[in-house]
N, C-alpha and C positions, 0 to 999 in steps of 0.2 A: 480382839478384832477392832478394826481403827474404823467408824463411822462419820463419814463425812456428810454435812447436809450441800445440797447443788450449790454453787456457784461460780458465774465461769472460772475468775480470780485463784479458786482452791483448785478448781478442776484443774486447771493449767499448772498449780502448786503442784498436783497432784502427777502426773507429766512429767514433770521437771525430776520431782524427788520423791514422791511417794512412793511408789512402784519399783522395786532395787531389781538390781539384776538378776537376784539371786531366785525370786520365786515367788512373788505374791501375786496371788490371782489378784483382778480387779474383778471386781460385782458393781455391777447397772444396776439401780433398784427403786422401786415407789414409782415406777416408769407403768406407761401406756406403751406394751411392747407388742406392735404389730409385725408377725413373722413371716406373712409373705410364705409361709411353708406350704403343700399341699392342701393342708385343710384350713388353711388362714387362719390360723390357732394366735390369739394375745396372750402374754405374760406380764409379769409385775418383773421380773429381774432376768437379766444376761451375766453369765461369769466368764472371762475372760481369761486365760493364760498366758504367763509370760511369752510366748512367743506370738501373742497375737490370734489364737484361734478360739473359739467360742467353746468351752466346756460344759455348760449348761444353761437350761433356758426353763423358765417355767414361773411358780411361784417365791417370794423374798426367802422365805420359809427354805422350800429345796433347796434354791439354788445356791443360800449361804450358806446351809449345808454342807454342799458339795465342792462348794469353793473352799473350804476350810477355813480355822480359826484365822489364819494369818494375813486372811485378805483382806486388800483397802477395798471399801464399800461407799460409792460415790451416789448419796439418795437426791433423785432427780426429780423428788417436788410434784409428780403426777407428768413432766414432761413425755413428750412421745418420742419411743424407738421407731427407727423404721431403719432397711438393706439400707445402707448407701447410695444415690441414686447415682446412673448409669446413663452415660449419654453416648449412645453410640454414633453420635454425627456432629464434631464441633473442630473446627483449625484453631486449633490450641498457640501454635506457633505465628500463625497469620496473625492473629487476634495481637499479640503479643507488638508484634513488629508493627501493624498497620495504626495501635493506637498513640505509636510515637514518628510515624510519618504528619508531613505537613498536612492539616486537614481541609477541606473542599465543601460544600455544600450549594444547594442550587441556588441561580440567583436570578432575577428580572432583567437583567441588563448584563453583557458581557464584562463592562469593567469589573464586576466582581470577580471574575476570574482570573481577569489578569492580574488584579492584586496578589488574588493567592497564589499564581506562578510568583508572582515579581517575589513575594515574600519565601515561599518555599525557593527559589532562588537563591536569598541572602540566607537564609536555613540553612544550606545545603552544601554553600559554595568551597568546601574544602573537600568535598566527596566530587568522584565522575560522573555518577548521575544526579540530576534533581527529581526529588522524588515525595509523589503526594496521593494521596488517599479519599475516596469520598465522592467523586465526582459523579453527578446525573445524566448518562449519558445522553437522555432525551432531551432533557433540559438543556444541556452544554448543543446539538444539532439543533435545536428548536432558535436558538442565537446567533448561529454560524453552520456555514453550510462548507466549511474548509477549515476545521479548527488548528490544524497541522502549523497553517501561515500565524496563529495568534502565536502558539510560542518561539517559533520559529523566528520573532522579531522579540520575545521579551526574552528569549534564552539561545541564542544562536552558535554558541559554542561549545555545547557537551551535551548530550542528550537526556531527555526528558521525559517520565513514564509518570500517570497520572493514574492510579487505579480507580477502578469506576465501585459503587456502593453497592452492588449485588455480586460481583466475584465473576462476572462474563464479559469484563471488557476492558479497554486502556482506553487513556489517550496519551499520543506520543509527539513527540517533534521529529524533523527529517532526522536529526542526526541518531535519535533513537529506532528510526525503521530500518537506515541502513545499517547500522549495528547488527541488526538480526536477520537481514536480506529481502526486508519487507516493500521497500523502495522499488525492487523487480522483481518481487509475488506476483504470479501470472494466478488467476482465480483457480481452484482443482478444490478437490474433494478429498480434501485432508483436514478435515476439522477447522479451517482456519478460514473468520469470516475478513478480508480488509476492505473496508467500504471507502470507496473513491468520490473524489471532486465529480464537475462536471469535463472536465480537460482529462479522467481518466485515470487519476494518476492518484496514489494514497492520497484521503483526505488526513490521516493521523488520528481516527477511531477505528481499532481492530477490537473482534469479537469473540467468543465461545473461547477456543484453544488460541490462538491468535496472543493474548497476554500474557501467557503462561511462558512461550519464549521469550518476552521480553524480560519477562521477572528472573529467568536465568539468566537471562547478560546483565539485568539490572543487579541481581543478587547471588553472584558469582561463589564457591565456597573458602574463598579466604578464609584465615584466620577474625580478620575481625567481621568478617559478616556471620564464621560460625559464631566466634562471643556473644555480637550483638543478639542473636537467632536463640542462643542459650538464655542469655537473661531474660527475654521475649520470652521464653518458653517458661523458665519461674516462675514471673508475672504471673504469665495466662494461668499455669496450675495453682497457684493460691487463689487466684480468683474462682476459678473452680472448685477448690474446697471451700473459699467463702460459701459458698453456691450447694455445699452438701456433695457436692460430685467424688465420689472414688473411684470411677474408671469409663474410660473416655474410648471413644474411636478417635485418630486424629483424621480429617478425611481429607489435608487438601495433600500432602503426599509429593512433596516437590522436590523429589530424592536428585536433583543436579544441584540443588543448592542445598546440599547437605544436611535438610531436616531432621532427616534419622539420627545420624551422629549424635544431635544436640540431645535426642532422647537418651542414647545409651551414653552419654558422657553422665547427665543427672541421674538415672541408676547406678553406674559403676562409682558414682561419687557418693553415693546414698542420700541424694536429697532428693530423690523423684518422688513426691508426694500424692501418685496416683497409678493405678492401675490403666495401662494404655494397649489394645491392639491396635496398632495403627496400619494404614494403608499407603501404597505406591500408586502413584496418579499414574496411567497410562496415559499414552502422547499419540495419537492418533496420525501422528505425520511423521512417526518414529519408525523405522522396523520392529516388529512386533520380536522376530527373532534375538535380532541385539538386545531391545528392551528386555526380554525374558534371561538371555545372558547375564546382561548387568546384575538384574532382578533378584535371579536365586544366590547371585553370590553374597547377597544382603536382606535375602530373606532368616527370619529367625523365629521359631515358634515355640520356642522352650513355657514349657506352663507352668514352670517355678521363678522365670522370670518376672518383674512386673512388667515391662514394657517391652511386648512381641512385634513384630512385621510383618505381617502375615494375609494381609489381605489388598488387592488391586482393586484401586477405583477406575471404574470404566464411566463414561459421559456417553448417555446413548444422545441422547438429544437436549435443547437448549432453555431455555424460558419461555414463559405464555408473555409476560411481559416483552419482553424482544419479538416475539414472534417467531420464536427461534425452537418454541416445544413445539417436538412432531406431534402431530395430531391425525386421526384417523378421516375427519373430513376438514373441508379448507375454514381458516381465519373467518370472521364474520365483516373484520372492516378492514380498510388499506394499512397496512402495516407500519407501527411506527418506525420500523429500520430495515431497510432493503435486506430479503432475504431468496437464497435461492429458488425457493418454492414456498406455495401457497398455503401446503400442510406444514412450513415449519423446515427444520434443520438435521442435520444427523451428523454425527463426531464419523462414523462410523460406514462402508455401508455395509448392508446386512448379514454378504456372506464371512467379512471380515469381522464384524462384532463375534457372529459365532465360533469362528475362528480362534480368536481372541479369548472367548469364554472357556472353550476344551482346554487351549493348551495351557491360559495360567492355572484354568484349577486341575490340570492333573499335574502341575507343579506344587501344587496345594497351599496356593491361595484362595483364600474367602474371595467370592464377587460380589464388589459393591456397586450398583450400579445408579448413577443419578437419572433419575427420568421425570418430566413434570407433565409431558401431554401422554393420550393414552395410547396414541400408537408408539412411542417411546417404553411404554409402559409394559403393551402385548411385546414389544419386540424383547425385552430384557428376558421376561417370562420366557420368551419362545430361546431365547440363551442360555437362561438354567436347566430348560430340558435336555439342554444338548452337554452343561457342564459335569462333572464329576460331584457326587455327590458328596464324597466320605470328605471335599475340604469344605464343606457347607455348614451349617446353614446358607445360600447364599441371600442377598438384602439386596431390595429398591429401596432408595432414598427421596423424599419428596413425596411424587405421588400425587398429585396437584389433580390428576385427573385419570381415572382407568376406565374400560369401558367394563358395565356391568358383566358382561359374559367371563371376562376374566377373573373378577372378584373371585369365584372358586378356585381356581387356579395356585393363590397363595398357598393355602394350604394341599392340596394335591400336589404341590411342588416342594412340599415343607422353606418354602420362599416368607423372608419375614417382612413385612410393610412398616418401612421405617416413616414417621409423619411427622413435619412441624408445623404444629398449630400456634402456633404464637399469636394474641389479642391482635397485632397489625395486618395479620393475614384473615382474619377472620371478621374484619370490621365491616362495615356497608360501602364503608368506602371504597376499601382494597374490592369485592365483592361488583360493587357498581364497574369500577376500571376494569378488573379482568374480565366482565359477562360484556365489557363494548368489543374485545378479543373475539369470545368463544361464544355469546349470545344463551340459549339455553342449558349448554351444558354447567355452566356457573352454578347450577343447582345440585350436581353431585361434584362439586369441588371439594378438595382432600378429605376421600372418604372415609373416614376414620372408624364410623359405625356402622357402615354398608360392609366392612371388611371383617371385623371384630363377628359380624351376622354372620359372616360366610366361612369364619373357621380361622383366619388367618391368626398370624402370632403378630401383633399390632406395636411397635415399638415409638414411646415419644420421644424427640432430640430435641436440639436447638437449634442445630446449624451456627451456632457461636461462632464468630462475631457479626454476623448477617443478622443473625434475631437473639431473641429476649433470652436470657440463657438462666434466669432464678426457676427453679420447679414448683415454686409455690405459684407463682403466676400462668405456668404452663396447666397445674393441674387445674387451676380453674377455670381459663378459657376451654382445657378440652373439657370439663364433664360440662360446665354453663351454655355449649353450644348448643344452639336447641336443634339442629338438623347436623346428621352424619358427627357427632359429638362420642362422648365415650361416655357409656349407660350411669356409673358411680364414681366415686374419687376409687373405692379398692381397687377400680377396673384401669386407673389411671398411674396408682400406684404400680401394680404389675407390670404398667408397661414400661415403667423408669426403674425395674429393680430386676425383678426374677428373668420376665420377658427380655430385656433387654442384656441381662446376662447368657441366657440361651443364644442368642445375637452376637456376642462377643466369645461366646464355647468357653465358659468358666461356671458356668451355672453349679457345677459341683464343686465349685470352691465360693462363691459369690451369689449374691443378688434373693437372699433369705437370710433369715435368723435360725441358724439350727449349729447344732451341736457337731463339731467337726471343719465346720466353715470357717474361714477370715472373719473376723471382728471389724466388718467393713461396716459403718454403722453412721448415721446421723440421727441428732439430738434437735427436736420442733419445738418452739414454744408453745405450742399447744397440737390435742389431738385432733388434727384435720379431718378425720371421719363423725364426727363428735361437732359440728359447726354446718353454719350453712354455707353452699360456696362461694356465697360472694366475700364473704370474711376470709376464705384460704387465703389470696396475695397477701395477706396482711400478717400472715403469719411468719415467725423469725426463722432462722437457722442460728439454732446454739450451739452444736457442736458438731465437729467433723470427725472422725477416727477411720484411720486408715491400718488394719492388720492390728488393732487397740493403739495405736499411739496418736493421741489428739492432733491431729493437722490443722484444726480453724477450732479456734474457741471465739463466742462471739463479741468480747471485747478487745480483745487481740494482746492478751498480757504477757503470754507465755514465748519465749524462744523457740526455733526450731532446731 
């Protein structure tokens, strides 16, 4: 028996050529193995099989045992086992593409802006559109009250899409509105907000659904937009294994621009370095009919695959920021972006959302539904009751705000409360701005512990590349909140492993340490349950394994 002491160097030796084709278990050992199983049972060791599945778990002693004399045995120093964690809300592909678009940030003064047209300009100029990432759209109207005309004179011959830093808006130039017929959008109730001048007429800031057709003229599925969308999509997954992550939802779902493709090309190529159910964006200004057409011909739910299609994302309503989250009673001050009504916005209306909900999931799709105010929130709920059950669980994402009566509800709905708490959304700051929105209710904002109390299945994300996407950082703003927070780190764990595999319908193959499972596993610098929480961020990710083969080791030695 070959006894290896931890280090990443060997561990990625080990990877490489230790491990032969032919048969040697791999044994975890000298490890803090937290199992996430039924009865939260630790171990000192995991044995591993060549193909990737967990054959024993328990004591060094057992489990070498059972692993037999022939195994490579890799002792991990007292580091921590834990599931793999599990983010079931991140634009993997977005992420990828937006952080090599031209970047934006707010400024005091509008010349900052035109700079970064003028430069994303000279960027750009071999491509039809010009295209940039980042923008505040408050900030950008707080400067100009026609931003349309700014680029309109620094870029007047090929149009122009400027995405905004929360994923709910553009800004565009004429030639980019009439591209997509936005120049004569008469206002309706199709998901699409286009805020005008004082003369009436596109200002060149559209809102909610409104960007999302730009992003398909803008990002058509050519060949080299699928390339570019592919390598984008690499990136993103190894930064997610940086990150400990083995299986993702992707949520932004922009199937005209060929998203999907780019995943089943990195499976069928064998480098998809992650387990993915991913989601189809529903377009609220689309035919629900045609859409469902398209849909099933490229739905796929196979569960020996790693990367399924199987779930629609629906948008019931918009941000408390915009003013755009529906809410049960009205805003508390004048709105920083003109909006239809006083409670907020709808993608949807109501008999159509339900509409929407029966017939994708008795197609059987998962619904995912975004929702941030709480009448958004009642309305999703009052859609699962109306959906099919056997393609559920189905999921609210966000969650920013629900009214308490509902709280029960999750669980009498078996409805899972997807949450991100990230340190920016929970700061006094963030907390001061939204209660100038919503006034009182700022005090049960993303209930995270109000929900967990009332029975529901509580799931943490990231929303990547929106927010903070390390789990060490997530697990300690959520249990360090002192209001609607999560009770312990175990309770925080569950929600990025097992809980969150229930979320994704692989729970019997994922999201625990037991015997029969994937070897989906991360490797901590230290035992997080075992510290106080203000020490978790600070703790490492040393290693990734996806189905037992190392995807991130934490010096990065090894080949893939």
């Amino acid at each position: 028996m070959k006894k290896i002491i931890w280090s990443p160097v060997l561990f990625s030796t080990l990877v490489l050529f230790g491990v032969s084709a032919e048969a040697q278990n791999l044994v975890l050992t000298n490890a803090a193995v937290f199992t996430v199983n039924n009865t939260r049972d630790w171990a000192e060791a995991v044995a591993i099989d060549a193909d990737g599945f967990i054959v024993a778990v328990g004591s060094e002693t057992e489990v070498i045992a059972q692993a037999g004399p022939q195994a490579d045995v890799v002792d991990l120093a007292g580091k921590m086992v834990l599931p793999g964690f599990q983010d079931i809300h991140v634009h993997a592909v977005e992420a990828g593409i937006n952080a090599v678009l031209c970047p934006f940030e707010a400024f005091d003064d509008l010349e900052g802006h035109i700079a970064s047209v003028t430069e994303c300009a000279k960027n750009g100029e071999t491509g039809p559109w010009v295209l940039g990432a980042n923008v505040n759209m408050v900030n950008l109207l707080e400067l100009h009250d026609n931003p349309v005309a700014v680029l309109d004179v620094v870029v007047p011959d090929k149009p122009v899409l400027i995405l905004d830093d929360i994923g709910h808006g553009a800004w565009a130039n004429s030639r980019a509105l009439e591209a997509v017929g936005y120049d004569r959008a008469v206002d309706q109730n199709n998901g699409n907000i286009i805020l005008r001048n004082a003369a009436g007429t596109p200002n060149g800031i559209v809102l909610e659904n409104a960007p999302h057709n730009l992003r398909s003229a803008a990002f058509p599925p050519t060949q080299g937009n699928l390339d570019f969308a592919y390598d984008s999509l690499l990136d993103a997954a190894a930064e997610l294994n940086r990150n400990g992550v083995t299986s993702v939802s992707d949520a932004g779902g922009y199937w005209p621009q060929g998203h999907h493709q780019v995943w089943n090309w990195a499976e069928d190529a064998g480098v998809l370095t992650l387990r993915a159910s991913n989601a189809f964006y529903i377009y609220p200004d689309r035919s629900l009919d045609d859409q469902l057409s398209e849909l099933r011909a490229i739905f796929h739910n196979d569960p020996d695959r790693r990367v399924r299609f199987n779930v629609a994302k629906i948008y019931v309503d918009g941000i408390l920021s915009q003013a755009t989250g529906a809410l049960l009673e009205p805003y508390e001050k004048a709105l920083a972006l003109p909006t239809e009504e006083e409670r907020g916005f709808l993608y949807f209306e109501k008999q159509a959302l339900f509409r929407a909900a029966r017939e994708l999931s008795a197609a059987g799709f998962q619904l995912h539904f975004h929702v941030t105010g709480d009448y958004g929130t009642r309305l999703a709920l009052d859609a699962i009751e109306q959906a099919d059950p056997q393609s559920g669980p189905h999921r609210l994402t966000h969650i920013y705000l629900a009214h308490p009566s509902d709280y029960p509800r999750f669980a009498e709905l078996d409805a899972i409360a997807d949450l991100q708490l990230a340190p920016s959304a929970l700061s006094a700051e963030y907390q001061n701005f939204i209660g100038a929105f919503i006034g009182d209710r700022v005090d049960r904002l993303l209930p995270a512990g109000a929900l967990l109390d009332a029975g529901a299945t509580v799931t943490l994300s990231s929303d990547w590349d929106a927010d903070e996407l390390n789990p060490m950082v997530k697990i300690a703003a959520a249990v360090g909140r002192e209001n609607n927070g999560f009770p312990n780190v175990a309770s925080a764990i569950e929600a990025m492993t097992i809980n969150a595999a229930i979320a994704l319908r692989h729970a019997d193959r994922t999201g625990s340490i037991e015997v029969g499972k994937f070897a989906d596993l991360v490797v901590l610098s230290d035992n997080i349950l075992d510290m106080s929480v203000s020490e978790i961020a600070t703790v490492t990710i040393e290693a990734t394994l996806l189905q037992g083969e190392v995807v991130f080791d934490r010096v990065g030695q090894f080949e893939r």
